[in-house]
Short mmCIF file of the C-alpha atoms (twelve columns), coordinates in Angstrom:
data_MODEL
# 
_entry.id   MODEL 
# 
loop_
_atom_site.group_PDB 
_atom_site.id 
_atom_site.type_symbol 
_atom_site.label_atom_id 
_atom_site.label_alt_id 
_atom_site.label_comp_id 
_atom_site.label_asym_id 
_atom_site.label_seq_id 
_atom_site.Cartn_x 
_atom_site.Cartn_y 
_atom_site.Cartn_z 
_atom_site.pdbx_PDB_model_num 
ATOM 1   C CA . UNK A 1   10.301  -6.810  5.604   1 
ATOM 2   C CA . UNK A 2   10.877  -8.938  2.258   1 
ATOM 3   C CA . UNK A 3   13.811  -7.844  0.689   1 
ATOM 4   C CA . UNK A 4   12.775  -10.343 -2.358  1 
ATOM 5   C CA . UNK A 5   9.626   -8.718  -2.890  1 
ATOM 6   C CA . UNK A 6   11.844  -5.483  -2.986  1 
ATOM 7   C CA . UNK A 7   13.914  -7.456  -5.793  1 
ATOM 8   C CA . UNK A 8   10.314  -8.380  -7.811  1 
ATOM 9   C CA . UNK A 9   9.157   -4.513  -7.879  1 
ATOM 10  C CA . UNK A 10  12.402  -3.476  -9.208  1 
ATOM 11  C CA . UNK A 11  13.356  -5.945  -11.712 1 
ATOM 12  C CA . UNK A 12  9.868   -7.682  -12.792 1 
ATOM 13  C CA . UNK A 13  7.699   -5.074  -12.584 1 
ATOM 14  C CA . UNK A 14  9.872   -1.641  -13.203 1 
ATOM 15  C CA . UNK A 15  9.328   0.177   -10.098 1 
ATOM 16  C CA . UNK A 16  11.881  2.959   -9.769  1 
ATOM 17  C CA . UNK A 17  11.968  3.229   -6.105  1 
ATOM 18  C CA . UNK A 18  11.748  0.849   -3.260  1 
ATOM 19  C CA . UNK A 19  12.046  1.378   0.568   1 
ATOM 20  C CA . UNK A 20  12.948  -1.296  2.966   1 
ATOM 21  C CA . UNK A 21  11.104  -0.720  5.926   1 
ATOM 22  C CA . UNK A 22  13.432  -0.221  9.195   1 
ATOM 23  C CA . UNK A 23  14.946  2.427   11.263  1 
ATOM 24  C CA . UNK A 24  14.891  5.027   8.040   1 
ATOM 25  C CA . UNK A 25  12.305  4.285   6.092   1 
ATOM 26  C CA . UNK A 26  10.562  7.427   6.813   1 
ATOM 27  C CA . UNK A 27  13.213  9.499   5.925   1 
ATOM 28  C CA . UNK A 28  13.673  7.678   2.807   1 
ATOM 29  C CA . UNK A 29  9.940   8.054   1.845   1 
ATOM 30  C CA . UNK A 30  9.879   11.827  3.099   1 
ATOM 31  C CA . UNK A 31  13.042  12.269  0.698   1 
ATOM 32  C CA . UNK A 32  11.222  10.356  -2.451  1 
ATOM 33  C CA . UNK A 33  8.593   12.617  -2.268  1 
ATOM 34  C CA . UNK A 34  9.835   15.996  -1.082  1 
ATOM 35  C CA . UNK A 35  8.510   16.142  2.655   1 
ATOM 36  C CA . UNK A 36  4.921   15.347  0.970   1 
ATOM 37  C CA . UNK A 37  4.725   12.023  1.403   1 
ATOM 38  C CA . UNK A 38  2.311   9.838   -1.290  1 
ATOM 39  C CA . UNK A 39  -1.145  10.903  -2.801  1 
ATOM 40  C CA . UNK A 40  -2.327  7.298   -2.343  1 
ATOM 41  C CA . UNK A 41  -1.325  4.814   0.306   1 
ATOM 42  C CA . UNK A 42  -2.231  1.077   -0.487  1 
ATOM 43  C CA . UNK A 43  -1.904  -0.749  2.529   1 
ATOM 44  C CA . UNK A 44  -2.211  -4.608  2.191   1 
ATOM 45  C CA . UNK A 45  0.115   -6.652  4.669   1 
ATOM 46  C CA . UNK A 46  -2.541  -8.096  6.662   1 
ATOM 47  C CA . UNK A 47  -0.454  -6.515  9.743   1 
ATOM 48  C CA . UNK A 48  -2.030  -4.002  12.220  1 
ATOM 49  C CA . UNK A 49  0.799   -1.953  13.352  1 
ATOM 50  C CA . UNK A 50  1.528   -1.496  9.532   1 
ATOM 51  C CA . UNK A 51  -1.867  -0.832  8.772   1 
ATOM 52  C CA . UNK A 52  -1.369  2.571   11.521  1 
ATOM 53  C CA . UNK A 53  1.930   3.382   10.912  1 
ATOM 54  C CA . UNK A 54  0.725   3.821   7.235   1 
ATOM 55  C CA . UNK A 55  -1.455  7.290   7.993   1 
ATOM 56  C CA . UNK A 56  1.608   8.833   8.320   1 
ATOM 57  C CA . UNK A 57  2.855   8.201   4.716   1 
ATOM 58  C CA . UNK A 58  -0.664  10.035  3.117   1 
ATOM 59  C CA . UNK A 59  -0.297  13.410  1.627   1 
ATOM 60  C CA . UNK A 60  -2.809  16.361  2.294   1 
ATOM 61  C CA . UNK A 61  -5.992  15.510  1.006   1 
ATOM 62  C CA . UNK A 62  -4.880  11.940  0.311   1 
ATOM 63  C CA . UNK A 63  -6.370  8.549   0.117   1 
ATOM 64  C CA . UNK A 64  -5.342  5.962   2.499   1 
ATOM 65  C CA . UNK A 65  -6.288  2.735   0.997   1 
ATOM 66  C CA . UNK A 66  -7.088  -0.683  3.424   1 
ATOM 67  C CA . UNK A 67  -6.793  -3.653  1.400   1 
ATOM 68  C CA . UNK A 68  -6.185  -6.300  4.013   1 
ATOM 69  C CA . UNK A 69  -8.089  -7.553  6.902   1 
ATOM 70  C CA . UNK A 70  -7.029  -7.782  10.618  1 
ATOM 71  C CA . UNK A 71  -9.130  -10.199 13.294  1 
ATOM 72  C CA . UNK A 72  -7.570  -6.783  15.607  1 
ATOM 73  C CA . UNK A 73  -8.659  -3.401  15.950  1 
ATOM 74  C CA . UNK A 74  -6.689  -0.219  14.485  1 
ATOM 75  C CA . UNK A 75  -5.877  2.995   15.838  1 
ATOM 76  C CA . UNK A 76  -5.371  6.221   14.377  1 
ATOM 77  C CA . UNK A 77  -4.567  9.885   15.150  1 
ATOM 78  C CA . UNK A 78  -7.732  12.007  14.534  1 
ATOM 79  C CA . UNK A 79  -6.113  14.816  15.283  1 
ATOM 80  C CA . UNK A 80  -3.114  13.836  12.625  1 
ATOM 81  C CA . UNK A 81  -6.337  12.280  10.228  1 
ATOM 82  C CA . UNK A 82  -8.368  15.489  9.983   1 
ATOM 83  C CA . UNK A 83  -5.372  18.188  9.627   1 
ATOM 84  C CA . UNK A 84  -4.107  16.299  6.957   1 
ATOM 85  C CA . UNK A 85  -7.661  16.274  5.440   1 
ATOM 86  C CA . UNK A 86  -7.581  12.273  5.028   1 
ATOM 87  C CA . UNK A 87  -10.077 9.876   3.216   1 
ATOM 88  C CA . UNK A 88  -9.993  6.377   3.912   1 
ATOM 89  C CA . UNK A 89  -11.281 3.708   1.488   1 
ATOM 90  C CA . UNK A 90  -11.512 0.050   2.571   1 
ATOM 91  C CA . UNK A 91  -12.092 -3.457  0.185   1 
ATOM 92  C CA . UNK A 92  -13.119 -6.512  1.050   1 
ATOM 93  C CA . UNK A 93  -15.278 -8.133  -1.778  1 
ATOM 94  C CA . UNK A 94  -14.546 -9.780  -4.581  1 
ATOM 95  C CA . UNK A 95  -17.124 -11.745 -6.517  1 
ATOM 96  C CA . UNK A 96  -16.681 -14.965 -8.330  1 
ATOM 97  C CA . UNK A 97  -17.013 -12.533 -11.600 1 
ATOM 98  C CA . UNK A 98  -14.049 -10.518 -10.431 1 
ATOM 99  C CA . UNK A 99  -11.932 -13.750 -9.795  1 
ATOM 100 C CA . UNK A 100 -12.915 -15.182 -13.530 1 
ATOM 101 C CA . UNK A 101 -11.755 -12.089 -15.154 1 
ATOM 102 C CA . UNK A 102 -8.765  -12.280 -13.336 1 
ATOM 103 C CA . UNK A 103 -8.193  -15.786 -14.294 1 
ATOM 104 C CA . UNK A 104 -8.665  -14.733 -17.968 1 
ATOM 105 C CA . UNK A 105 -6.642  -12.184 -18.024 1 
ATOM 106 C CA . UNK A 106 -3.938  -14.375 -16.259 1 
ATOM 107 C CA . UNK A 107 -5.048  -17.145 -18.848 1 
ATOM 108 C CA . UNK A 108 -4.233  -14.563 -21.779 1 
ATOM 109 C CA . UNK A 109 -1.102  -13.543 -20.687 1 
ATOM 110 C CA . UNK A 110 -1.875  -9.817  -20.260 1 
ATOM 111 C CA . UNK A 111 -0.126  -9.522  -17.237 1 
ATOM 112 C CA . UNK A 112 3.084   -11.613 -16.060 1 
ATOM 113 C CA . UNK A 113 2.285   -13.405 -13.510 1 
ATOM 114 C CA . UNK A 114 6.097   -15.644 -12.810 1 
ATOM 115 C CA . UNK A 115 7.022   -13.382 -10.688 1 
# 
C-alpha cells in the first residue's frame, strides 16, 4: 500500500475518504458505506490478488471495473458473483486519438496534473 498516494487523493484531488489497505480495511470500507459496500469498483493495480479480493467490495447489482492487466489468471467466487448480481467491465484500448486528447487537455491545463 502507498500511503503517499493516500496523501495525493486527500489533499490534491479532494477525496473525503481514504482506506489504507491492511488488516481492517474491510471493516473500514463496510463502515464508509453502511455494510453496502461501493456501486462501482475500479480496480487498476496491475496486481492479481487485488484484482480478486476486489469482488468483495461491489454492491448488489454493481459494476466491478478491470482496468489493469495481469500476464496471470484471476479467480472469482461465482457463487459470491451471481448472488450479488455482479457485472464486470474490462479496458484495455486506448487509441492514439484518446492519448492526443489527453495530451491536450493536459496541455490546457484542465486538469492538474503535479500531483
Amino acid at each position: 500500500s502507498r500511503s503517499d498516494r493516500l496523501v495525493i487523493c486527500r489533499a490534491e484531488l479532494g477525496i473525503a475518504n481514504t482506506v489504507k489497505l491492511g488488516s481492517q480495511d474491510e471493516q473500514e470500507l463496510s463502515a464508509l458505506s453502511d455494510g453496502k459496500f461501493f456501486d462501482v469498483v475500479f480496480e487498476a493495480t496491475g496486481n492479481a490478488k487485488a484484482m480478486e479480493r476486489a469482488f468483495q467490495f461491489v454492491a448488489h447489482g454493481g459494476t466491478h471495473m478491470l482496468l489493469s492487466i495481469v500476464g496471470a489468471s484471476i479467480s472469482f467466487s461465482d457463487l459470491e458473483f451471481h448472488k450479488r448480481e455482479t457485472k464486470l467491465l474490462a479496458s484495455r484500448n486506448a487509441t492514439a486519438e484518446d492519448f492526443d486528447t489527453v495530451l491536450e487537455a493536459m496541455r490546457a491545463a484542465r486538469y492538474r496534473t503535479r500531483p
